[in-house]
C-alpha positions as CSV (number, residue, x, y, z in Angstrom):
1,X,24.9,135.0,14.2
2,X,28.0,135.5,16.2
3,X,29.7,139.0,16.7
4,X,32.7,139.9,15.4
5,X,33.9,140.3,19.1
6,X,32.7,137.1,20.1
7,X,34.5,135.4,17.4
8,X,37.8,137.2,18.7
9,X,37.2,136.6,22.1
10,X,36.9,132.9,21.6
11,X,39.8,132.6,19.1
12,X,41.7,134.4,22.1
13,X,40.4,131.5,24.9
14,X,41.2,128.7,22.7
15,X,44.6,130.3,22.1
16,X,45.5,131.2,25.6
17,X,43.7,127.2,25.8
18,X,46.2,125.8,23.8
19,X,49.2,128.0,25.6
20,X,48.0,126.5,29.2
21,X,47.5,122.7,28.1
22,X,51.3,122.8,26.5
23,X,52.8,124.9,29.1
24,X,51.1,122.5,31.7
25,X,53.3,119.6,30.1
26,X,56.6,121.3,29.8
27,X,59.1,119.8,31.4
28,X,61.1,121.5,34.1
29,X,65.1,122.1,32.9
30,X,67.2,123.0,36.1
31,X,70.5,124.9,35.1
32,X,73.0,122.4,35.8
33,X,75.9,123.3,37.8
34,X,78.9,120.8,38.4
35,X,79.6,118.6,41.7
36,X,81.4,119.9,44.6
37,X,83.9,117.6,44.8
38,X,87.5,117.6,47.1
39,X,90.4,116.2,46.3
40,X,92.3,114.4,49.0
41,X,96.1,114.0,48.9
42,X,97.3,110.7,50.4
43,X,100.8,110.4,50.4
44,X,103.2,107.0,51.4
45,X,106.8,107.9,52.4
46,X,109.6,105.4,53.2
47,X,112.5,106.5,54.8
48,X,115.6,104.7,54.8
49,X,118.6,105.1,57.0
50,X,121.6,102.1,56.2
51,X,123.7,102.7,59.2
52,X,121.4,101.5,61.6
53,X,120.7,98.7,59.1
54,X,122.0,96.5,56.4
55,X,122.3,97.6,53.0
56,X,120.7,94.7,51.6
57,X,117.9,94.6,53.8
58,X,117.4,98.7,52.9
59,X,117.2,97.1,49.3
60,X,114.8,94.4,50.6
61,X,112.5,96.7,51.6
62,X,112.5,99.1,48.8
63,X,111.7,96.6,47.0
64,X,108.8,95.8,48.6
65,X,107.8,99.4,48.5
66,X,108.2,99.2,44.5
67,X,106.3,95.5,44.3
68,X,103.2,97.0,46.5
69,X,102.8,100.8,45.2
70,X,103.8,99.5,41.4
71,X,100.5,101.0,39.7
72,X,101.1,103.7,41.6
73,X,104.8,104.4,40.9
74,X,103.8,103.5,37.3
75,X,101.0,105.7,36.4
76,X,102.3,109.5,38.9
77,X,105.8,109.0,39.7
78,X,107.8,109.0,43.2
79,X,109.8,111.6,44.4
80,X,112.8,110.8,45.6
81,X,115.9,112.3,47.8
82,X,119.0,110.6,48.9
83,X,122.3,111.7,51.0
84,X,125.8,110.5,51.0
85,X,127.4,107.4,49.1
86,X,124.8,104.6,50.9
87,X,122.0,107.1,49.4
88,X,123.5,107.5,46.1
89,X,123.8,103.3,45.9
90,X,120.3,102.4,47.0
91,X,118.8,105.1,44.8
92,X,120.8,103.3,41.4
93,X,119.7,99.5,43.2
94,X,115.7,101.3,42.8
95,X,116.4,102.5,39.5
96,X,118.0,99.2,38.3
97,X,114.8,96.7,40.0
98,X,112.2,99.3,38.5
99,X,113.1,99.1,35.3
100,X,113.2,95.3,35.3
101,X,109.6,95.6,36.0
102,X,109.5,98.2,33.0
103,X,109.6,101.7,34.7
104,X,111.1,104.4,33.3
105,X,114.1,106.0,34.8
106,X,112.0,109.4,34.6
107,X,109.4,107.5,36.9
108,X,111.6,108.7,40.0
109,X,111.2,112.8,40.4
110,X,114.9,113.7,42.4
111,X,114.4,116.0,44.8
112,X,117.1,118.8,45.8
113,X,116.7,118.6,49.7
114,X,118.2,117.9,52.6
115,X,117.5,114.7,54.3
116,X,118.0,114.7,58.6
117,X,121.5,113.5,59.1
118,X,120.1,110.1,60.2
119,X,118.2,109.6,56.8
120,X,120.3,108.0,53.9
121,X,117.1,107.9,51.3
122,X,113.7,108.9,50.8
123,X,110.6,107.7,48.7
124,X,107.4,109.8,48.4
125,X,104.2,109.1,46.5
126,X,101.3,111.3,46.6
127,X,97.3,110.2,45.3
128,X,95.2,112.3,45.5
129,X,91.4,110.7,46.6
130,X,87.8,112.2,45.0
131,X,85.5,112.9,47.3
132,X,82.0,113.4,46.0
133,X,78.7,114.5,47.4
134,X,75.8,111.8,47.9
135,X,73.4,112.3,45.0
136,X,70.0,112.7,46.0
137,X,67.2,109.9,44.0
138,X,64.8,111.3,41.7
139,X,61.4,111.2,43.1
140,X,58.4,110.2,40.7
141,X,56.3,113.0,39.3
142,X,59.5,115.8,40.4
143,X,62.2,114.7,37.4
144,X,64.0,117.7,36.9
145,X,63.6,119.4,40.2
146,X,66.9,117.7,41.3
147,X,70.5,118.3,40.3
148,X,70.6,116.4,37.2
149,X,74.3,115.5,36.5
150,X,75.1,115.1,39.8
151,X,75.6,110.7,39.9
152,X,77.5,111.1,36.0
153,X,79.6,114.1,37.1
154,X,80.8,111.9,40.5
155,X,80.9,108.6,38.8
156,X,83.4,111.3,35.9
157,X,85.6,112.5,38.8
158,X,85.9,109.2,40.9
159,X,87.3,107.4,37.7
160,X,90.0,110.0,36.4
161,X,93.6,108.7,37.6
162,X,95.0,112.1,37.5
163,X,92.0,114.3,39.0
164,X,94.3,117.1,40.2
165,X,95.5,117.9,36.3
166,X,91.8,118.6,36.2
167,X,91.9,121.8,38.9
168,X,92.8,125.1,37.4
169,X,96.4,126.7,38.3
170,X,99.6,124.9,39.1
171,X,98.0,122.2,41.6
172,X,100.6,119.9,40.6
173,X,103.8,119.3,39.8
């Protein structure tokens, strides 16, 4: 007949047993932490000046400016500034051949500066790029021993159109 002790002390080992053998098949849960990303402003200016040039060929080319940066115009705006009367009339000829590709007249963001004497308008659009790290691959037998959100949280940031509303603060205008 088995002691009372004995019959503890093997309850105990099969119950620090049983403690091991599910322990030993946990599962390894790394706090997740978000990417590092940067955000990298490109920005595409074109500067007019219609004295040393035609004003229909100043026209010309901003409409070329609209036809190649349309999505871009379309979807964050272009600032623009203008000086004197040649200014004032190629910033109404923009106005006029946006909308007949159906952009708004609040599209354009009129800035309050002063252009060099030479300048008669000027068109600026800022992107701003995502930059995210390189994930590193899983490896078999360590899952969860790597960043785990790291190739949803850059695939998240590389496909938001307007990443800088994202950053905390007044980023942007």
């Amino acid at each position: 007949m088995i002691g009372i002790s004995s019959r503890l002390a093997v309850k105990h080992l099969t119950t620090l047993l049983m403690l091991g053998v599910l322990a030993g098949c946990s599962e390894r849960v790394v706090e997740r932490q978000g990417a590092d990303i940067t955000l990298v402003p490109v920005t595409q200016t074109l500067t007019l000046s219609v004295p040393g040039r035609s004003l229909e060929g100043a026209e010309k080319e901003i409409e070329q400016f609209i036809q190649q940066n349309f999505a871009s115009i379309e979807a964050k705006g272009v600032s623009v500034a203008w000086s004197g009367s040649q200014g004032k009339k190629l910033f109404a000829h923009a106005k006029q051949y946006a909308a007949q590709f159906g952009l708004r007249p609040d599209t354009f963001d009129v800035q309050q500066t002063s252009l060099a004497e030479s300048e008669s308008i000027r068109f600026v659009l800022t992107e701003y790029k995502v930059v995210a790290p390189v994930c590193s691959y899983q490896q078999v037998g360590k899952f969860g021993w790597n960043e785990s959100s790291c190739f949803t949280d850059s695939a998240r940031w590389q496909s938001m159109v307007n990443p800088e509303k994202m950053l905390p603060g007044k980023f942007y205008k």
